[in-house]
C-alpha positions as CSV (number, residue, x, y, z in Angstrom):
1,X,21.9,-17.2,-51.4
2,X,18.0,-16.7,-52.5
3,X,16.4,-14.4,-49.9
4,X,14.2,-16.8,-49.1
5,X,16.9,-19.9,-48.7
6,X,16.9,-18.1,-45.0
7,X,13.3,-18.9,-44.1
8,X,12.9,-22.2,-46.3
9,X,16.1,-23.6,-44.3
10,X,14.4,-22.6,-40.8
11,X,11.3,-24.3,-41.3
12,X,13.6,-27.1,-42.2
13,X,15.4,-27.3,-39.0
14,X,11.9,-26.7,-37.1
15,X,10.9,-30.0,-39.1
16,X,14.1,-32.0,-38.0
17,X,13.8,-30.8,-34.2
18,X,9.8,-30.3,-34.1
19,X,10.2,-30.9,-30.2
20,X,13.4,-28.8,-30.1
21,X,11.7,-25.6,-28.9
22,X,9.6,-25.4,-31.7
23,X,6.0,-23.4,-31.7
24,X,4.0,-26.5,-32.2
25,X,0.4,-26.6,-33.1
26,X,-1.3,-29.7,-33.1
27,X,-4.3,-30.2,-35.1
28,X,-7.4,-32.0,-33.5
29,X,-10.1,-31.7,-35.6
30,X,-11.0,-32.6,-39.5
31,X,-13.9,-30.2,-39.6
32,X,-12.6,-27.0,-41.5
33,X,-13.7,-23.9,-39.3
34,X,-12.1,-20.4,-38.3
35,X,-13.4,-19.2,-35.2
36,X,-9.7,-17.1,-34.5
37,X,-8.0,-19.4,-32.0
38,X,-6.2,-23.1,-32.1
39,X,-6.9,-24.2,-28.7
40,X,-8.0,-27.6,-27.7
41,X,-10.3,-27.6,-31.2
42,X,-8.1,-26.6,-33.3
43,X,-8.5,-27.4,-37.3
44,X,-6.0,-26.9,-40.1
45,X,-7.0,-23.8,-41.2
46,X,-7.0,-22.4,-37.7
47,X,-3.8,-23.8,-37.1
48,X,-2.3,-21.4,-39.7
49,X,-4.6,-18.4,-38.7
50,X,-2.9,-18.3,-35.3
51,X,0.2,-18.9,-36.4
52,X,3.1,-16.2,-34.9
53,X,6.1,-14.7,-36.8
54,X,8.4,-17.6,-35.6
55,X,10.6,-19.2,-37.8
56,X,10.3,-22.7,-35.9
57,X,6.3,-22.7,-36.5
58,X,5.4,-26.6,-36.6
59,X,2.3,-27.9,-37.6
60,X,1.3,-31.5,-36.7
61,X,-1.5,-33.1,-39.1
62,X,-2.5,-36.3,-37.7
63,X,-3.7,-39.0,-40.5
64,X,-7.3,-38.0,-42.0
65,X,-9.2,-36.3,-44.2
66,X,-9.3,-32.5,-43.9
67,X,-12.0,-31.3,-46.2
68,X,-12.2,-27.5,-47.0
69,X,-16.0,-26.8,-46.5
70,X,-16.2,-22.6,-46.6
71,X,-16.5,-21.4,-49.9
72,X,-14.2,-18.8,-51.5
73,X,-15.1,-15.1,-50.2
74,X,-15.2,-12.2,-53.0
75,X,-11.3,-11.4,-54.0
76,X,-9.9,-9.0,-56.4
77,X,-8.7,-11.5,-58.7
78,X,-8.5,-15.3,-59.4
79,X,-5.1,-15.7,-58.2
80,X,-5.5,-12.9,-54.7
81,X,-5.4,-15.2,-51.7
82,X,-8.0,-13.9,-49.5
83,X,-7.4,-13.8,-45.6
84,X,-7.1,-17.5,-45.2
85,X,-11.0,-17.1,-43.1
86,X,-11.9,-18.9,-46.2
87,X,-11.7,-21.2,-49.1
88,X,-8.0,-21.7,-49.9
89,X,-5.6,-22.1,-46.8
90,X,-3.5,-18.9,-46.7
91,X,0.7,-19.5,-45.6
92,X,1.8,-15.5,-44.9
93,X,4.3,-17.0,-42.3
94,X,6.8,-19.6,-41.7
95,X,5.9,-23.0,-41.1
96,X,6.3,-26.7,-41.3
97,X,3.7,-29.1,-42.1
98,X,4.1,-32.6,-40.7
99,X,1.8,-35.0,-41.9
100,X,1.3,-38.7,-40.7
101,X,2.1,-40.1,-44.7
102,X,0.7,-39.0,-47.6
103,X,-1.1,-42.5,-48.1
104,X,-3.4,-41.4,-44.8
105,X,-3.6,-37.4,-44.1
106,X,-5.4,-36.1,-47.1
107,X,-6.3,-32.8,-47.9
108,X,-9.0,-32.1,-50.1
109,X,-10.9,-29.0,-51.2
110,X,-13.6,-30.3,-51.8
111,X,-16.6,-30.2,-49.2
112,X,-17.8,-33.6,-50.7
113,X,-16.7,-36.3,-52.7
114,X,-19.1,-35.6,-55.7
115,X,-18.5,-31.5,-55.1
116,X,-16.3,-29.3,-56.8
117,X,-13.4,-27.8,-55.0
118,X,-14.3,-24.3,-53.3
119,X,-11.1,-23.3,-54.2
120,X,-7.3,-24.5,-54.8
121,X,-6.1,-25.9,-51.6
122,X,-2.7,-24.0,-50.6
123,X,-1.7,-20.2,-51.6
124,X,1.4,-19.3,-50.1
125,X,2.1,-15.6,-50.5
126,X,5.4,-13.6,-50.7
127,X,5.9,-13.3,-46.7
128,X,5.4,-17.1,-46.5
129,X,7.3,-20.4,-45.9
130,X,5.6,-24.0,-46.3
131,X,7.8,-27.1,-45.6
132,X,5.3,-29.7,-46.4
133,X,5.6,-33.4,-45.8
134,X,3.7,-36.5,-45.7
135,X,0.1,-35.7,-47.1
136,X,-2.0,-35.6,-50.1
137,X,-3.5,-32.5,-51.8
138,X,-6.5,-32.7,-54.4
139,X,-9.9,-31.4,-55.5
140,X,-8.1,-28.0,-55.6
141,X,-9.8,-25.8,-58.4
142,X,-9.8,-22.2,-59.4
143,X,-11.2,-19.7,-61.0
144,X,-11.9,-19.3,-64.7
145,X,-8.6,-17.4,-65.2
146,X,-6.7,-18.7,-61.7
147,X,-3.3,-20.7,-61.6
148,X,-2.4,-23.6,-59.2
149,X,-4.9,-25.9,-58.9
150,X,-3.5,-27.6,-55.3
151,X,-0.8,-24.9,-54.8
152,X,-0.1,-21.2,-55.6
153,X,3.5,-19.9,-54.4
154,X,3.7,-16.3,-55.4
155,X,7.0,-15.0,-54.4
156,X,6.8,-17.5,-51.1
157,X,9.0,-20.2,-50.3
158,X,8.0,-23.9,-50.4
159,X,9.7,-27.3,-49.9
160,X,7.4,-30.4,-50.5
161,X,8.8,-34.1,-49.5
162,X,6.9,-37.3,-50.0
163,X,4.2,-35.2,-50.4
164,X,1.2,-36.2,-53.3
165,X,-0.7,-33.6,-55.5
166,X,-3.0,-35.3,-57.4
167,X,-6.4,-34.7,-59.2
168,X,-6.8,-30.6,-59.1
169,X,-7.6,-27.7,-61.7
170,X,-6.6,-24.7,-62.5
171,X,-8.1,-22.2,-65.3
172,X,-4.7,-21.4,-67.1
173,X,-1.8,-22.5,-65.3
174,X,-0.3,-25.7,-63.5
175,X,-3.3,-27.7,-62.7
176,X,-1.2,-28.9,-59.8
177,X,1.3,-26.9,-58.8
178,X,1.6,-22.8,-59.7
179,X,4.4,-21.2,-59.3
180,X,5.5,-17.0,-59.9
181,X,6.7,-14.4,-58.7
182,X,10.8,-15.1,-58.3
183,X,9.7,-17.9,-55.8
184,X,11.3,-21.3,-54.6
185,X,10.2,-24.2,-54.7
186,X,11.8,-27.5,-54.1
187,X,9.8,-31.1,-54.6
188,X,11.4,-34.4,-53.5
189,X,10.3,-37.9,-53.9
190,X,6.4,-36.0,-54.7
191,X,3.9,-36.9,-57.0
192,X,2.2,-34.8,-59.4
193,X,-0.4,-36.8,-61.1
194,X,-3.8,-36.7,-62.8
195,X,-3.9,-33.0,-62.7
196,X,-5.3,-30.7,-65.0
197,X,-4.6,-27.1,-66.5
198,X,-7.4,-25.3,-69.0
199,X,-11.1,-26.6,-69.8
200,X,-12.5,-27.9,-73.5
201,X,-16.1,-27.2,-72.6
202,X,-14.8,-23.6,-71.0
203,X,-12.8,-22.9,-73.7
204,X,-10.1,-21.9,-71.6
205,X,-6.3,-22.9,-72.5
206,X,-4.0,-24.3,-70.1
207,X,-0.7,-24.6,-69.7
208,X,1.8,-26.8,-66.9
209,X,-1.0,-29.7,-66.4
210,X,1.4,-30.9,-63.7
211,X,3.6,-27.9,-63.0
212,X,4.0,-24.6,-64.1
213,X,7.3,-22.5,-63.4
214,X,7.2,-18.4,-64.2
215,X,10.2,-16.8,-63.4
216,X,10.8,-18.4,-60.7
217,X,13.0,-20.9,-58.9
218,X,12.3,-24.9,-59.2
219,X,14.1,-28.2,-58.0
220,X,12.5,-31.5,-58.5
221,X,14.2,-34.4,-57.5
222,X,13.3,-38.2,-57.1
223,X,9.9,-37.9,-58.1
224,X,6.8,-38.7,-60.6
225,X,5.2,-36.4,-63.0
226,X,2.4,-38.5,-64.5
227,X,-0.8,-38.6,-66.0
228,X,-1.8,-34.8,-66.2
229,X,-2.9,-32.5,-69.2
230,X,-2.7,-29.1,-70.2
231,X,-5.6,-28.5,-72.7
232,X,-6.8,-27.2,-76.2
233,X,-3.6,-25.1,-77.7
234,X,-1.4,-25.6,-74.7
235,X,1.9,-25.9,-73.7
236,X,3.8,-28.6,-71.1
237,X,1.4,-31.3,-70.4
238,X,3.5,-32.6,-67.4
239,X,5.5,-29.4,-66.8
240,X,6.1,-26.0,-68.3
241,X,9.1,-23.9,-67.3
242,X,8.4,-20.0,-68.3
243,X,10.8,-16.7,-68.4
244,X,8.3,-14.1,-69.7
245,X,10.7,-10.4,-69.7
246,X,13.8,-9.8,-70.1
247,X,16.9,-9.6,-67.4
248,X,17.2,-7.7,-64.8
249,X,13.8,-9.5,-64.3
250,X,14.2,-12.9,-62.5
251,X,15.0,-15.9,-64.7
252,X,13.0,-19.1,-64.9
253,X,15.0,-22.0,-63.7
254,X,14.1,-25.7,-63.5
255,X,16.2,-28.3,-62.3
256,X,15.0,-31.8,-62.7
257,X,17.1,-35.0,-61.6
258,X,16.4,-38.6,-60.5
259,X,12.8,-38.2,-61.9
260,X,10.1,-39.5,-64.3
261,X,8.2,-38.0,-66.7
262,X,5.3,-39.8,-68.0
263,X,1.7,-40.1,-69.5
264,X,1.1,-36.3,-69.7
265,X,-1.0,-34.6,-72.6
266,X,-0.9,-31.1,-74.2
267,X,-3.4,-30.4,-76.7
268,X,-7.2,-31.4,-77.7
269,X,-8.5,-34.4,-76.5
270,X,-11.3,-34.5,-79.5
271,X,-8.8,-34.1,-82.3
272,X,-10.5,-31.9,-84.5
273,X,-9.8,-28.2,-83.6
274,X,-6.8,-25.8,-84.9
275,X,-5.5,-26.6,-81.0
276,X,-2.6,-27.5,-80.9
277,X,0.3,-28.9,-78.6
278,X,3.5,-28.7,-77.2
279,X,5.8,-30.3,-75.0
280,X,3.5,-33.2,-73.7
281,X,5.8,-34.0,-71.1
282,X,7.9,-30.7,-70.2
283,X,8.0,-27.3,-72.4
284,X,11.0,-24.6,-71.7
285,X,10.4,-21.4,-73.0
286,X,13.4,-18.7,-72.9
287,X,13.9,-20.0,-69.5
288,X,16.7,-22.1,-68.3
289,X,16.2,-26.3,-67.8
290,X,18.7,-29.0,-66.8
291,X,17.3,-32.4,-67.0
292,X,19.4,-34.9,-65.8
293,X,19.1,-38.8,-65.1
294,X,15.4,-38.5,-65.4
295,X,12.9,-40.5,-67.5
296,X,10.3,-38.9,-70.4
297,X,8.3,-41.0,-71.6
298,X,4.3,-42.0,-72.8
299,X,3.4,-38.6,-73.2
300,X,1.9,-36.8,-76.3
301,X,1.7,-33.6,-77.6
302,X,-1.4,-33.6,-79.8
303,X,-1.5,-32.3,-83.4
304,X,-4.3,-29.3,-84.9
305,X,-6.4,-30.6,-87.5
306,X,-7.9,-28.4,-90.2
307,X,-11.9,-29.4,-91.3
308,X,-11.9,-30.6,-94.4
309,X,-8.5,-31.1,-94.6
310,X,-7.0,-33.2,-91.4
311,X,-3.9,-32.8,-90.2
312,X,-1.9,-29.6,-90.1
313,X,1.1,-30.6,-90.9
314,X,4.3,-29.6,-88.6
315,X,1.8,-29.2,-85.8
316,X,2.0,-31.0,-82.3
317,X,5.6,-30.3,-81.1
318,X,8.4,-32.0,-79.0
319,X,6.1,-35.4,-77.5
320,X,8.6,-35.7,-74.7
321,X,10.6,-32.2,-74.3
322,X,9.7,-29.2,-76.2
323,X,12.1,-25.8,-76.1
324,X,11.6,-22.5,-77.5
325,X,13.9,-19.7,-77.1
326,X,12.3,-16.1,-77.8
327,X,14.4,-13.7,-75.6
328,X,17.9,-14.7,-75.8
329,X,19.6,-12.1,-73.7
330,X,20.6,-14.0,-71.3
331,X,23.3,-16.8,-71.9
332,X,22.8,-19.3,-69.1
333,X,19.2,-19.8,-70.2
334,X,18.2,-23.0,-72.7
335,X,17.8,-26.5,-72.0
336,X,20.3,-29.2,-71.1
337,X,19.5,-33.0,-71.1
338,X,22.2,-35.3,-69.3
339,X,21.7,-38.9,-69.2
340,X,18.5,-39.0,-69.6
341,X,16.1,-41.2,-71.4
342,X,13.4,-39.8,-73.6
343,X,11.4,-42.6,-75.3
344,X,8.5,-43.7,-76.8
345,X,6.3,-40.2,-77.1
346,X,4.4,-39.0,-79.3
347,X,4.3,-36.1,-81.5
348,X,4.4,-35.2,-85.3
349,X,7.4,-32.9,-85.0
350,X,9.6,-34.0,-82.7
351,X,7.8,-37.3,-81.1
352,X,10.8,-37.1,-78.6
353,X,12.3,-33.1,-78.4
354,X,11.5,-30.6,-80.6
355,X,13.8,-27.1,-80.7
356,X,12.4,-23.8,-82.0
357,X,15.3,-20.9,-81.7
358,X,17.1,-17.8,-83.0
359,X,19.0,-18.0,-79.5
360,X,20.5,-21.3,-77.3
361,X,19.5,-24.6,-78.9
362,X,18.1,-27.5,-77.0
363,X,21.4,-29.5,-75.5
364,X,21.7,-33.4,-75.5
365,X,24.7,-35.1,-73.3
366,X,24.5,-38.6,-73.0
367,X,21.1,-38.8,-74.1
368,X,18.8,-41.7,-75.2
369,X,16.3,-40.8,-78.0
370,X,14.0,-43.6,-79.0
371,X,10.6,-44.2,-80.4
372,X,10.2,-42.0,-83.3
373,X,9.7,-43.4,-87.0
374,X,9.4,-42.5,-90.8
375,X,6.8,-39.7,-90.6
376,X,7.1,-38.9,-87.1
377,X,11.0,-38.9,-86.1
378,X,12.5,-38.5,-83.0
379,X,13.7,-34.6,-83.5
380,X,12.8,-31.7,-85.0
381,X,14.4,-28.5,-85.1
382,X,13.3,-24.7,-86.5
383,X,13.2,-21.2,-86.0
384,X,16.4,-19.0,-87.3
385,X,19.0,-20.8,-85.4
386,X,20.2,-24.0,-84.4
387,X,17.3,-25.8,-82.6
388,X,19.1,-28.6,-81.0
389,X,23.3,-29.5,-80.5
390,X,25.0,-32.8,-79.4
391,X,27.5,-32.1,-76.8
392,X,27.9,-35.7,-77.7
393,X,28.0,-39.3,-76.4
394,X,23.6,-39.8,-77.5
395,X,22.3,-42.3,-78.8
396,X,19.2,-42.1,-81.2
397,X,17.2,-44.8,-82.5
398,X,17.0,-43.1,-86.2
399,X,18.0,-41.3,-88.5
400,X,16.3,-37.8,-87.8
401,X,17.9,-34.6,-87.9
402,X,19.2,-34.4,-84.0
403,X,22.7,-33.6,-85.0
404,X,24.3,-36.4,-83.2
405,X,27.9,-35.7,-85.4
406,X,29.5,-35.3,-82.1
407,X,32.0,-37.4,-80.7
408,X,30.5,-40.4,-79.1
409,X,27.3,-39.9,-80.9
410,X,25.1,-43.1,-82.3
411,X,22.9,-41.8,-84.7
412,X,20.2,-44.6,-86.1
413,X,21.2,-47.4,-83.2
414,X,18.8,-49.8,-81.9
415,X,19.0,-48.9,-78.3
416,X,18.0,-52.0,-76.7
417,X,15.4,-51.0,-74.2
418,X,12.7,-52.8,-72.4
419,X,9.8,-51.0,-74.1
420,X,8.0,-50.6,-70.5
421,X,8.6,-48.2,-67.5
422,X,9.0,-50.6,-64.5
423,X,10.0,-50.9,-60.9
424,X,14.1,-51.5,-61.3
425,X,14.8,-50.1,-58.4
426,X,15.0,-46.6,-56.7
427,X,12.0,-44.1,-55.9
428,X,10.5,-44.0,-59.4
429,X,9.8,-46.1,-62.4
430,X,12.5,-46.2,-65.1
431,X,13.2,-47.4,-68.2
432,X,15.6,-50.9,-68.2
433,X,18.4,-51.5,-70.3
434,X,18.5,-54.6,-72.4
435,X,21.5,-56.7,-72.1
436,X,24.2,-56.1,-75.1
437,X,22.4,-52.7,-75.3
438,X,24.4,-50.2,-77.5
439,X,24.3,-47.8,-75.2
440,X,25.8,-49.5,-72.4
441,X,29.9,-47.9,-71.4
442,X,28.8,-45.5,-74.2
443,X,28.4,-42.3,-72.4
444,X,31.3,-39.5,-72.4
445,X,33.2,-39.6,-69.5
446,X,32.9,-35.9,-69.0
447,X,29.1,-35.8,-68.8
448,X,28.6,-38.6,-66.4
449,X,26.7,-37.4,-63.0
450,X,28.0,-39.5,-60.1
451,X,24.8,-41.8,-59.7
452,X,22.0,-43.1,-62.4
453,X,18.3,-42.4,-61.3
454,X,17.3,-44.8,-58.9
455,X,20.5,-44.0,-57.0
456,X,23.0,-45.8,-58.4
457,X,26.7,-45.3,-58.7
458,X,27.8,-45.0,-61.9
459,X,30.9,-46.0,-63.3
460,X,33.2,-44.3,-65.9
461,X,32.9,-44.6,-69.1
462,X,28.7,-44.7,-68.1
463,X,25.6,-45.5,-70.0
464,X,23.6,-43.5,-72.1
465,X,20.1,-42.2,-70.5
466,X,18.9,-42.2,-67.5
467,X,20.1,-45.7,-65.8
468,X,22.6,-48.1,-65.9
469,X,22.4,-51.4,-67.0
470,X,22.6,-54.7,-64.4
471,X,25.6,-56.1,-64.6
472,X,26.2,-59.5,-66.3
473,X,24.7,-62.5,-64.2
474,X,22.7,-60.2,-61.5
475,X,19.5,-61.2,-62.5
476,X,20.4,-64.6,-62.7
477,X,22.4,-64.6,-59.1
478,X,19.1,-63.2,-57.6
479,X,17.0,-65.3,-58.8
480,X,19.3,-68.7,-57.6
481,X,19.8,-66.3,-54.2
482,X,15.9,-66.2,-54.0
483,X,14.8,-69.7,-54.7
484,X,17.5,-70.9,-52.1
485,X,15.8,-69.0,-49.3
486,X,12.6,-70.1,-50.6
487,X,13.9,-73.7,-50.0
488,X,15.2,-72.8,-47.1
489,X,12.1,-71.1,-45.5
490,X,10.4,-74.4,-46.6
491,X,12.4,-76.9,-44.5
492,X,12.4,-74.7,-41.4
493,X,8.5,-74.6,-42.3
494,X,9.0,-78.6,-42.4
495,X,10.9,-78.6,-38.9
496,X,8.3,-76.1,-37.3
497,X,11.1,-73.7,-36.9
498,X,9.1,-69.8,-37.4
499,X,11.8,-67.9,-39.1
């Protein structure tokens, strides 16, 4: 077990049983001060000032909107936390945060609503422990060279439910989310949207627009990656999962399941710079990714373009999923994609996953590969070795090189999909399958996980990508089942019966 499993689970249990005993703090104020005690007036950032080294430490956030009004004191560095007495709110101990719903306790760094942020919002150092639920986190920004926008977890431990981080910066790295440091971090049913990594009028790179993972411990199940960018040349516009040395040094791992991916950008937004990008909706590199019943889809990773000339051809890697494998010395590491469906992205190498390797190729399972076309195919593999492998049962909608010789493998198969993400059920948006859909029962047995995304048992053989298909007359049963209680809510209407 991690070393900080221990903590993270107690802070849990102090969630579960918050009037079991637990140190509670109650929160009664919006007004962000620090005058050394939570008493009667007690805000947020005092609230975690006072807090004692008590694993059960419970903080209750009642709804609102907690501005962060004292500006960032001087600091050694862009990423140094500070003593919490000002801008970002410092978590050196163990605590749960209990929010009233994300919908309507907000926490926002910014002192107004037309101000920059005076800081990111959360850094959570190596002695800490956030279990955070039911609240929003934005207007978050760092420093010129600063990473984590909303959150910073260096070498802490943090689990996030129903939690949203939306709209914050960072300088270089994961405009919402930061993590380093051999930390854990676990997200469930969160979103991550609108967030932003690097600056065009800075000049500054980014990288993790969403998320960024380095060498560190990650689990994100059930939830929505959308709509964030890491700019100029850039690398994971939704997520980027990094190992940067070499064992005994602690891996990168990302584990993503149940989730969507969608609508992120990695590169240049004016299209005419040598910037280029990769992996607009998640990037591995050398660390170790399993994706699984999860959704990729909408997002681009943009191309360079030379002056004079236009495109730079091979540029803009891996639209959906982009992996590249420099270390190698460490089997375990690479990325794995079961059932999953990675669709309609865009990038000129690779518009859906894109493998650059002398080390472990890029791994499909029962994966669904549509959307690329003629100049701009659905795969693309380089570097010395074998960039991507079929561990069979995909399905791809052409012809590109993906390797799909496997058994169960449909190379250049319409794939019947409804072209739209939509609400088909479960805690995120998904990708339908059409009905007489190839890949429907075409899945290998032996890579089937026990439920689709939204939930959903599967059975045996399953489909390929990330959900199953209705079965045959559902649509049509619910609809009869819904226009007979319609009528039937009419009559009683008729009768003056209520119900």
């Amino acid at each position: 077990m991690h070393a900080l499993a221990i903590p993270l689970l107690a802070a849990a249990a102090a969630l579960s049983s918050a009037s079991a005993g637990a140190a509670v703090f109650t929160v009664s104020k919006t007004a962000d001060t620090a005058d050394g005690a939570c008493d009667d007036d007690c805000s947020l950032r005092e609230a975690l000032l006072a807090l004692p080294q008590d694993p059960t430490n419970v903080i209750q956030l009642p709804a609102g909107l907690y501005r962060l009004t004292i500006p960032r004191g001087a600091r050694p560095n862009d990423n140094a936390p500070g003593d919490g007495t000002n801008g970002n709110l410092v978590v050196g101990r163990v605590v749960a945060l209990v929010g009233a719903g994300r919908d309507v306790t907000v926490i926002d760094a910014r002192p107004a609503a037309d101000a920059p942020g005076v800081d990111r919002v959360f850094s959570i150092t190596n002695l800490g422990a956030l279990t955070i639920s039911g609240v929003t986190i934005t207007g978050g920004e760092t420093l010129p060279t600063g990473q984590g926008g909303g959150v910073l977890n260096l070498g802490g431990g943090l689990v996030m439910s129903d939690v949203d981080v939306v709209a914050n910066r960072a300088g270089t790295g994961g405009g919402g989310i930061a993590v380093g440091g051999d930390a854990v971090t676990e997200l469930t049913r969160c979103r991550i949207t609108d967030n932003v990594a690097g600056s065009v009028e800075a000049s500054r790179p980014g990288s993790g627009g969403g998320i960024q993972n380095i060498a560190s411990t990650m689990s994100i199940a059930d939830s929505t990656i959308a709509g964030n960018a890491a700019l100029l040349a850039s690398r994971g516009g939704g997520i980027q999962n990094l190992d940067v040395s070499a064992r005994p040094n602690p891996p990168a791992i990302l584990t993503i399941t149940g989730s969507t991916i969608a609508d992120n950008f990695a590169g240049d937004p004016r299209r005419n710079t040598l910037n280029e990008g990769s992996g607009g909706g998640i990037f591995n590199s050398s660390g170790r990714l399993l994706l699984e019943s999860s959704t990729v889809t909408g997002n681009e990773a943009a191309p360079a373009f030379v002056e004079g000339f236009g495109l730079l051809p091979g540029s803009g890697r891996g639209g959906g999923v982009g992996h590249q494998m420099l270390l190698g010395d460490d089997p375990d590491d690479g990325t794995t994609v079961v059932n999953s469906t990675i669709a309609y992205n865009t990038a000129h190498t690779g518009s859906q996953v894109y493998g650059f390797t002398t080390f472990e190729p890029l791994q499909l399972a029962n994966a669904l590969l549509a959307g690329g076309a003629g100049a701009t195919p659905n795969c693309a593999s380089e570097g010395g070795g074998v960039g991507i492998e079929s561990l069979g049962g995909n399905l791809g909608s052409d012809a590109s090189p993906c390797f799909f010789d496997a058994a169960g493998d449909q190379p250049n198969t319409a794939p019947g999909l409804d072209p739209a993400l939509a609400d088909n059920g479960g805690p995120t948006q998904t990708i339908a399958l059409l009905e007489g859909s190839a890949a429907i029962g075409a899945g290998l047995p032996a890579h089937c996980p026990e439920r689709d995304q939204r939930g959903s048992l599967r059975p045996s053989p399953c489909a390929v990508g990330a959900i199953e298909a209705p079965e045959p007359g559902a649509l049509a049963a619910g609809a009869i089942a819904l226009a007979a209680l319609r009528a039937r809510r009419f009559w009683r209407a008729r009768r003056g019966d209520p119900r």
